[in-house]
Structure formats: C-alpha cells, structure tokens
C-alpha positions as CSV (number, residue, x, y, z in Angstrom):
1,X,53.7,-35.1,24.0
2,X,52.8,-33.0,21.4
3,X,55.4,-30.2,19.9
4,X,54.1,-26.5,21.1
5,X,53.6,-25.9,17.0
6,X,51.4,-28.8,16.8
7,X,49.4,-27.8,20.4
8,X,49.1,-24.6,18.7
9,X,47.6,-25.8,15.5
10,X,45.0,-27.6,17.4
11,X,44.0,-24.7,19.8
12,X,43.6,-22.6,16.6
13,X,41.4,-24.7,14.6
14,X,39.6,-25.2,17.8
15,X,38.8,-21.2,18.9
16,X,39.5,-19.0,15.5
17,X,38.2,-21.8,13.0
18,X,35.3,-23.2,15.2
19,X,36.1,-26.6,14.4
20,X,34.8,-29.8,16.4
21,X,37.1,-31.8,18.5
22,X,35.8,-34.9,15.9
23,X,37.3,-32.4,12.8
24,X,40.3,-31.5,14.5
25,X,41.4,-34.4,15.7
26,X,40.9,-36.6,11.9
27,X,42.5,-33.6,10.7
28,X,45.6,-33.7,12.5
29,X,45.5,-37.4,12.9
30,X,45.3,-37.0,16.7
31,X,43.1,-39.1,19.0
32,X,40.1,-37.0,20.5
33,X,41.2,-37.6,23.7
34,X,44.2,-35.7,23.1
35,X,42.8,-32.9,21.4
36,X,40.4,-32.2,24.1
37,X,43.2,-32.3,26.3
38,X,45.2,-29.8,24.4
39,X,42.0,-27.5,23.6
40,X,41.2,-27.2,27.1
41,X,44.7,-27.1,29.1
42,X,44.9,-23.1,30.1
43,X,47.7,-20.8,29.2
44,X,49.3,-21.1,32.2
45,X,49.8,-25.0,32.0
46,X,51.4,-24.8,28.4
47,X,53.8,-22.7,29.2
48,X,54.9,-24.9,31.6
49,X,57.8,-27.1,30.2
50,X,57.8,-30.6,31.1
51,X,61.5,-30.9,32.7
52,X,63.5,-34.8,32.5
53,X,65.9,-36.1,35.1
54,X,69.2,-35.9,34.2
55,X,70.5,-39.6,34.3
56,X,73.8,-40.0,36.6
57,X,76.8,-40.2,35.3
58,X,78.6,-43.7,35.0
59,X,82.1,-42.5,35.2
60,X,83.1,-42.4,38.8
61,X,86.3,-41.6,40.2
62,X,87.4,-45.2,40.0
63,X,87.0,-45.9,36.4
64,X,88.6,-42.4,35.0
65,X,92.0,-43.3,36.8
66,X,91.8,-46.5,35.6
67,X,91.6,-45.7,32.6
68,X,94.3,-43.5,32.6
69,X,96.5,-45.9,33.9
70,X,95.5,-48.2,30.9
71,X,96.7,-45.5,28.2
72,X,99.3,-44.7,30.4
73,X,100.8,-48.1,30.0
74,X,100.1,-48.1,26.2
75,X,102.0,-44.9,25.9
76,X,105.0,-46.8,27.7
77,X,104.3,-50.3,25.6
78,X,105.3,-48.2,22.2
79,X,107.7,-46.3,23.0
80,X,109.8,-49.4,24.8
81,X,108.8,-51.0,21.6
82,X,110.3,-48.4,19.2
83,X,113.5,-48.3,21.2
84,X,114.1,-51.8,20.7
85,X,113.5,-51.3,17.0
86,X,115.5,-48.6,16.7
87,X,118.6,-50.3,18.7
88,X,117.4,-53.5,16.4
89,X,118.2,-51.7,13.3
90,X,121.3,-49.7,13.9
C-alpha cells in the first residue's frame, strides 16, 4: 500500500505531466501494475481508508487478578523482610 503522497505523485505525473505508465513507474521505482492501478482508481476509492482489525486483547479478567495477587504478595515478602531486619538489628 502506497502512502497518499506517493499515490499522489504518480497520479500527477500521470494527468498534469503526461507521462507513460512505463516512465512513471521507473521513475518512482514502482511496478506498472501498480501504477496503473493507482492512475486509474477514481477519487472516490482513495479517499477511502483501508481500516485494520483491532487484535483482542490478551489480558482477561483471570490474568489481571493474578497478577495482582503476585505483587500483592511481593509487597508483603519485603516488608515481613524488613521487619525482621529491623528487629535483627536493634
């Protein structure tokens, strides 16, 4: 997929410079397949933005209160441990 200032590039050399799909498509290093494709695609289908799917999300439910529970028992680990340090010391 071409970027629109590319695609818009192509169409120019195409309809302001009169250039051949052969010229255009050496100039920009495109196949002529693609140029063609570009040069004749109507105003209406450019504008049309080519949309992804949004990929689900792996987190569920499960995993964010587990790991919640993990850091909550970190939390607990150091500060039990610094308590016996401290009583250690003094």
């Amino acid at each position: 997929m071409l970027r629109m200032d590319q695609v818009n590039k192509i169409r120019k050399d195409f309809s302001v410079k009169n250039l051949s799909i052969n010229k255009i498509s050496q100039k920009h290093h495109r196949s002529g397949n693609t140029v063609n494709r570009y040069v004749h695609l109507s105003s209406e289908e450019l504008s049309k933005t080519p949309t992804r799917t949004k990929s689900k999300s792996v987190i569920t439910e499960n995993v964010i209160v587990a790991i919640n529970s993990f850091i909550d028992e970190e939390v607990e680990k150091k500060s039990i441990g610094n308590k016996n340090i401290l009583l250690i010391l003094f």
